[in-house]
C-alpha positions in Angstrom: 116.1 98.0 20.2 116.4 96.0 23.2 113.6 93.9 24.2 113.0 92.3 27.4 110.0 89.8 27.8 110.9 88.2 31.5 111.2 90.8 33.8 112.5 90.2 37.7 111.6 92.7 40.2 113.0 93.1 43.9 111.2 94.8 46.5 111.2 96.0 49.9 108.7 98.5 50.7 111.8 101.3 51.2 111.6 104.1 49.2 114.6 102.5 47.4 112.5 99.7 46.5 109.4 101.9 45.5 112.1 103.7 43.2 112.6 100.3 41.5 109.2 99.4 41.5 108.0 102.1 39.6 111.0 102.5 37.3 110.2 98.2 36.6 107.0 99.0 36.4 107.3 101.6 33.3 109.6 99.0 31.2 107.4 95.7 31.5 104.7 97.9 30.3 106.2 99.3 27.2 108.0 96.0 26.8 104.7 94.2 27.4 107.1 92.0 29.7 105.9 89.2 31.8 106.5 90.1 35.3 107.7 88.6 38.6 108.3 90.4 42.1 110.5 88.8 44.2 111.0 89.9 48.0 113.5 88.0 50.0 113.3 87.8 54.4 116.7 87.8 55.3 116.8 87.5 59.4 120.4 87.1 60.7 121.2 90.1 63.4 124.6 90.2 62.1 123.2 92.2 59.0 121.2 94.6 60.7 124.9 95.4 63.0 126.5 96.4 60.0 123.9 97.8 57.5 121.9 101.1 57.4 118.5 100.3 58.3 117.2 100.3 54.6 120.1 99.4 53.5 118.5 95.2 52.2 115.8 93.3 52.0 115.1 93.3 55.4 111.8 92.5 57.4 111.3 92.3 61.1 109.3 89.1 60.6 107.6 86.9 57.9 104.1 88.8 58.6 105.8 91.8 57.5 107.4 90.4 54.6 104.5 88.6 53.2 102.2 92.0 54.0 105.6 94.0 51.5 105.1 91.2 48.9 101.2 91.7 48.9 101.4 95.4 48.6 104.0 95.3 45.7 101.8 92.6 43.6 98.6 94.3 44.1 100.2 97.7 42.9 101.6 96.3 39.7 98.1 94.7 39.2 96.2 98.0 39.6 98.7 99.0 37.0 97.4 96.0 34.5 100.4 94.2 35.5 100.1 90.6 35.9 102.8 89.6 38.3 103.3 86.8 40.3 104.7 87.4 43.9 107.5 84.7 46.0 108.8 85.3 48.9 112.1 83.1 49.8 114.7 83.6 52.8 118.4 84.1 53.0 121.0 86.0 50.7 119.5 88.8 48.3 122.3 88.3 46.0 122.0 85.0 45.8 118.3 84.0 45.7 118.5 87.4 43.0 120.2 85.7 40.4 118.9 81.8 41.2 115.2 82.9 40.8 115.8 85.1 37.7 117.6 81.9 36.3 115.0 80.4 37.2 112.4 82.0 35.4 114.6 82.9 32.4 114.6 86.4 33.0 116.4 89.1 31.0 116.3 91.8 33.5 116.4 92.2 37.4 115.2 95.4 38.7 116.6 96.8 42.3 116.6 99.6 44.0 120.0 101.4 44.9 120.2 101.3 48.8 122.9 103.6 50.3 125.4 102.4 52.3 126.9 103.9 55.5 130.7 104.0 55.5 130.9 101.3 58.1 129.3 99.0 55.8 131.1 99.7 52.8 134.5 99.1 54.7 133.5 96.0 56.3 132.4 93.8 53.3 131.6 93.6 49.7 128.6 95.4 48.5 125.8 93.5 48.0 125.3 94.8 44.6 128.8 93.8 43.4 127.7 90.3 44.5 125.1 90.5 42.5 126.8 91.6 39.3 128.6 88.5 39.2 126.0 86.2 40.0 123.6 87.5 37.2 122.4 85.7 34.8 121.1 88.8 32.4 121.2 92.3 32.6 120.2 94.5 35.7 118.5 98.1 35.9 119.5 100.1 39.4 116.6 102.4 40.0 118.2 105.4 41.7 116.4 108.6 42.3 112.8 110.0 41.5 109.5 110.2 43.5 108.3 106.3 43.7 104.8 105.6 43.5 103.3 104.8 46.8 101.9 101.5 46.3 
């Protein structure tokens, strides 16, 4: 049986985020995992031109993103999780796999965000990107009623 003891998770506030939240949730519990949540601020308008509007880790400003990171700790802690929250700025992909090498993490939890066609045309996925950056393995949360933290 797998075990993982360092678990990454990546939120948003999205339903998509939620997903993986609850689904990251469920496995650092039964793993008794140590447990970080990670959201990112990403704030160039040439993402928001091509992507569907919860398509990344997107937040109008860093009030916003520090109120999503708040939320998503204080969830996993009325859940006896212990997590520790960061907020950093810039590429998903990349901060993704730098923080999880970071903290030695064996899994990274996301949520799967549905693309438009436009988007998928004009660049590489984001979760491609990720794939090959990662340092461990990485759980996609996909479908099922999230938790509202």
């Amino acid at each position: 049986m797998i075990m993982y003891r360092n678990i990454l998770l990546c939120y948003d506030g999205t339903e998509e985020g939620r997903n993986a939240l609850t689904e990251g949730a469920d496995v650092a519990l039964a793993m008794k995992a140590r447990t970080h949540l990670l959201a990112i601020l990403r704030s160039t308008g040439a993402d928001l031109a091509v992507e569907s509007p919860g398509a990344a880790l997107l937040f109008d400003d860093h009030h916003g993103a520090v109120r999503v990171l708040r939320e998503g700790v204080d969830w996993l802690k009325s859940r006896r999780i212990d997590a520790e929250g960061q907020l950093v700025f810039g590429d998903p992909a990349s901060h993704i796999a730098t923080c999880a090498r970071a903290l030695g993490s064996d899994l990274i939890v996301v949520g799967h965000h549905h693309r438009s066609r436009l988007a998928r045309w004009w660049g590489e996925a984001e979760d491609a990107l990720l794939l090959e950056r990662a340092p461990c393995s990485i759980l996609v949360a996909i479908a099922g009623t999230p938790a509202k933290p």
